[in-house]
C-alpha positions, -999 to +999 in steps of 0.1 A: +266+272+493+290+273+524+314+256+536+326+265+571+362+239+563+371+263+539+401+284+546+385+321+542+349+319+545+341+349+565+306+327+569+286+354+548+255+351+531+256+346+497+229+343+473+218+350+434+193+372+427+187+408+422+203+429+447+193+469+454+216+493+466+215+530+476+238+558+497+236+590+507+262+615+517+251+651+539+276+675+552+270+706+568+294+735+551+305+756+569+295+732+600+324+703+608+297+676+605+292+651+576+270+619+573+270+589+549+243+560+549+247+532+528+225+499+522+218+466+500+189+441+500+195+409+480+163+396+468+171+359+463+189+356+494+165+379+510+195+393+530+198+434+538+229+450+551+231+491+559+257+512+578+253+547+590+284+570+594+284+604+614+321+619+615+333+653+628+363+677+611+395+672+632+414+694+610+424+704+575+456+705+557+465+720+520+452+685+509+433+665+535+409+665+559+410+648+592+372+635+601+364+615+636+334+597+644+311+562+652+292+541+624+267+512+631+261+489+609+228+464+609+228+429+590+200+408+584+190+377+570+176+341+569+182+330+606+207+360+619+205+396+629+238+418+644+242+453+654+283+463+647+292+498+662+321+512+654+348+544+653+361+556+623+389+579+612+394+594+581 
């Protein structure tokens, strides 16, 4: 249950039930690409929530990599829908 007076609600669903989740990571070696998607469908809210990621190699140290790109995310549930794009460095 929500209440929107509360200090902190971020106004998400929340719900009980049996929840499924999943991801999956690709990258291209030698290529500078890599891709992640990730998702979650709750069954007693009936809510689903999934985010694609697609980043580039900026550059390499001795013990990092620098990756650039945009991520979209998609929500879904009893009486909403949004669409968040997004950049992302890593």
């Amino acid at each position: 249950m929500r209440d929107p007076g509360v200090e902190g609600d971020l106004g998400g669903d929340r719900g009980e039930g049996v929840v499924v989740s999943a991801g999956a990571d690709w990258s291209t070696p030698p290529g500078p690409w890599a891709f992640q998607t990730l998702g979650s469908y709750n069954f007693g809210s009936e809510s689903f929530w999934a985010r694609g990621r697609a980043t580039t190699r900026l550059g390499s140290g001795s013990l990092t990599t620098t990756r650039f790109g945009g991520e979209v995310a998609f929500l879904h549930g009893e009486g909403y829908q949004a669409w968040q794009p997004g950049l992302v460095m890593t």
